[in-house]
C-alpha positions in Angstrom: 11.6 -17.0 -10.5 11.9 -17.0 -6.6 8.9 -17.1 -4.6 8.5 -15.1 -1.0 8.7 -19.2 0.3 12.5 -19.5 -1.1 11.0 -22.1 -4.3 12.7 -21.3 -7.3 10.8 -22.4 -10.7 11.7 -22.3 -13.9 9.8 -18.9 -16.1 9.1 -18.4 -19.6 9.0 -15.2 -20.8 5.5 -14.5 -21.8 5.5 -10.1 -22.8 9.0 -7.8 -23.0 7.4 -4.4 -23.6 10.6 -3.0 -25.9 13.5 -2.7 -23.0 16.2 -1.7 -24.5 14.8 0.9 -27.0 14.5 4.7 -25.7 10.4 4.4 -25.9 10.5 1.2 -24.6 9.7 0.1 -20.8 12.0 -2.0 -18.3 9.2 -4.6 -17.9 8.6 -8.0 -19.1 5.7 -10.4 -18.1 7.3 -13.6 -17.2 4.9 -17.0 -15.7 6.0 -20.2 -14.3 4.0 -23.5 -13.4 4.5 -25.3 -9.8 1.8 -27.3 -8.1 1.6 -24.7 -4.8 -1.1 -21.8 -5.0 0.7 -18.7 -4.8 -1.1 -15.6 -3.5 -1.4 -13.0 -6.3 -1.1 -9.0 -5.5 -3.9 -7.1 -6.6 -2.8 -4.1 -8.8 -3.6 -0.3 -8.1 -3.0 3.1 -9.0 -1.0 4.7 -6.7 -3.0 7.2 -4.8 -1.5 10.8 -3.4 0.4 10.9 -0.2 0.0 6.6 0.1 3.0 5.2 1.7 4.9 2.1 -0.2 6.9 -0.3 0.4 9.6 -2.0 -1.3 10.3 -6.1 -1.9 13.0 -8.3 -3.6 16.0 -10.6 -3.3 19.0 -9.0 -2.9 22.1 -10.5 -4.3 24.0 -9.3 -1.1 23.0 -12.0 1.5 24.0 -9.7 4.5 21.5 -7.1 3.9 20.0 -7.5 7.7 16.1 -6.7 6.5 16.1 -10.3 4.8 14.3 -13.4 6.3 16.1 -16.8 6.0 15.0 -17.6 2.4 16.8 -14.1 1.6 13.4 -12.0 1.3 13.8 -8.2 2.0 10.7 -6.5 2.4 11.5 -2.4 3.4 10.0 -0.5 6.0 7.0 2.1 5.1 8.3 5.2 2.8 6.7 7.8 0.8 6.4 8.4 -2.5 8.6 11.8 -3.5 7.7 12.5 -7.1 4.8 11.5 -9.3 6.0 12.8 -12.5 3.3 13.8 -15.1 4.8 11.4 -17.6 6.9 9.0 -17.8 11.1 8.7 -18.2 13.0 6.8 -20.9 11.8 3.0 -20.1 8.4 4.2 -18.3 10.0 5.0 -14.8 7.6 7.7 -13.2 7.3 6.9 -9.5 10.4 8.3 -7.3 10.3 7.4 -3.8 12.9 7.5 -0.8 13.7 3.4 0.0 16.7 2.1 0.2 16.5 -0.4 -2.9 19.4 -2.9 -3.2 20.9 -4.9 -6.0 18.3 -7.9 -7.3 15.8 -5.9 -6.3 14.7 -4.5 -9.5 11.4 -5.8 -11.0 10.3 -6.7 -7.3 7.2 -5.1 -6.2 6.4 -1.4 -4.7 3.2 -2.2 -2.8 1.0 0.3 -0.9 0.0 -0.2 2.7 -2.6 -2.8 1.6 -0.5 -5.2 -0.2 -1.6 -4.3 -3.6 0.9 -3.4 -6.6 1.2 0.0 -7.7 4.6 0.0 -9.2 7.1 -2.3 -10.6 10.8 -1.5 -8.9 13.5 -0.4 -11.4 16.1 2.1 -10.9 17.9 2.6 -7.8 19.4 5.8 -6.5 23.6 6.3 -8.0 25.9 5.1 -5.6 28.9 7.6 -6.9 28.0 9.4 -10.4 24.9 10.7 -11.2 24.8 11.0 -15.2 21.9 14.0 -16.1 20.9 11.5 -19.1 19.2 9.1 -17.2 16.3 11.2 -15.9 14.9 12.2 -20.0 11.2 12.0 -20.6 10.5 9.7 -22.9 10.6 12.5 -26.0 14.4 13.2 -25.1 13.2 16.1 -23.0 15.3 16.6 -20.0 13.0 16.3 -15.9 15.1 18.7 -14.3 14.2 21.1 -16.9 10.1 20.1 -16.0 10.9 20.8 -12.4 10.0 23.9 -10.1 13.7 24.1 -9.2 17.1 25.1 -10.8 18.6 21.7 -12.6 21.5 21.4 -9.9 19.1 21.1 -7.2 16.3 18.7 -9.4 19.4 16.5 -10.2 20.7 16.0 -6.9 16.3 15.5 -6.2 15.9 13.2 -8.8 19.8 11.1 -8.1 18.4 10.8 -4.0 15.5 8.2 -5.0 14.3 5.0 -6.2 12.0 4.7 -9.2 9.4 2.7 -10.3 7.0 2.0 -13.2 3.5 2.0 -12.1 1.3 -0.5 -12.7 -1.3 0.9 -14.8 1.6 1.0 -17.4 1.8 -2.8 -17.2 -2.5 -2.8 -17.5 -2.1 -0.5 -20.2 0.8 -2.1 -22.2 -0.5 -5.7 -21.6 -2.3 -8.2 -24.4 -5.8 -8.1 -24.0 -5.4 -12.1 -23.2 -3.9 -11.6 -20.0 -6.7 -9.6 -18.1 -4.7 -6.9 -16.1 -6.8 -5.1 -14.3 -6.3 -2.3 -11.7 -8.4 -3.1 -8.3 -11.3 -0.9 -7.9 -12.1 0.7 -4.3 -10.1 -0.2 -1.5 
């Protein structure tokens, strides 16, 4: 693990939730010890029309958003699509930032700083398979969409997506005490 202060520690791996398997979800609950306080995110729901915000590592070191410990944090964006359930390994949040490689399972925070997604899949850089956007039942989203399935696809292929994070309250052992933040 890499913290925003350019500290690496060692994790342990402490919840996968099934990645890998079609039902499954691309998140995993990893902890590490280090004798430095970190400040924690609060989680939230994401609410209609709340602008987010992206954060990672990159593995490209040029990408000109970084600080010097190699910290990218994107400007403001909105959130496109809120689908009604969610994709193949619990993506459900699509939202037009420019994520870059090493990014994925960084952050999406609203305007307040709080959690509401867990980043994931960035947009296709050359071929945009239909496959990857299926509801979790095999059903296919540009079939669920208002619009023909050329015009959801090329939709669907232009954003980011993320896994909100009442999936990760909802999927977590009762242990760990994942709570979404109430009022704001």
């Amino acid at each position: 693990v890499e913290t925003e202060d350019g500290q690496q520690y060692q994790a342990s791996l402490l919840v996968n939730f099934h990645h890998g398997q079609i039902t499954g979800n691309d998140l995993a609950i990893l902890q590490f010890n280090s004798p430095k306080n970190y400040p924690i995110a609060g989680l939230a729901k994401w609410e209609n029309e709340e602008r987010v915000m992206a954060v990672g590592f990159p593995t490209d070191v040029n990408v000109t958003n970084s600080n010097n410990s190699g910290l990218t944090c994107t400007k403001l964006g909105n959130v496109s699509e809120y689908l009604a359930k969610p994709m193949q390994l619990g993506y459900q949040i699509g939202y037009q930032l420019t994520i870059f490689n090493g990014m994925s399972g960084g952050p999406l925070l609203n305007n307040g700083g709080q959690l509401v997604g867990i980043i994931g899949m960035g947009e296709p850089i050359i071929f945009v398979n239909p496959d990857i956007y299926l509801y979790k039942d095999g059903s296919r989203v540009t079939e669920s969409l208002a619009i023909s399935s050329e015009e959801a696809l090329d939709f669907l292929s232009s954003l980011s997506w993320a896994i909100p994070s009442e999936t990760l309250v909802y999927l977590s052992p009762s242990g760990l005490e994942l709570n979404l933040d109430s009022g704001r």
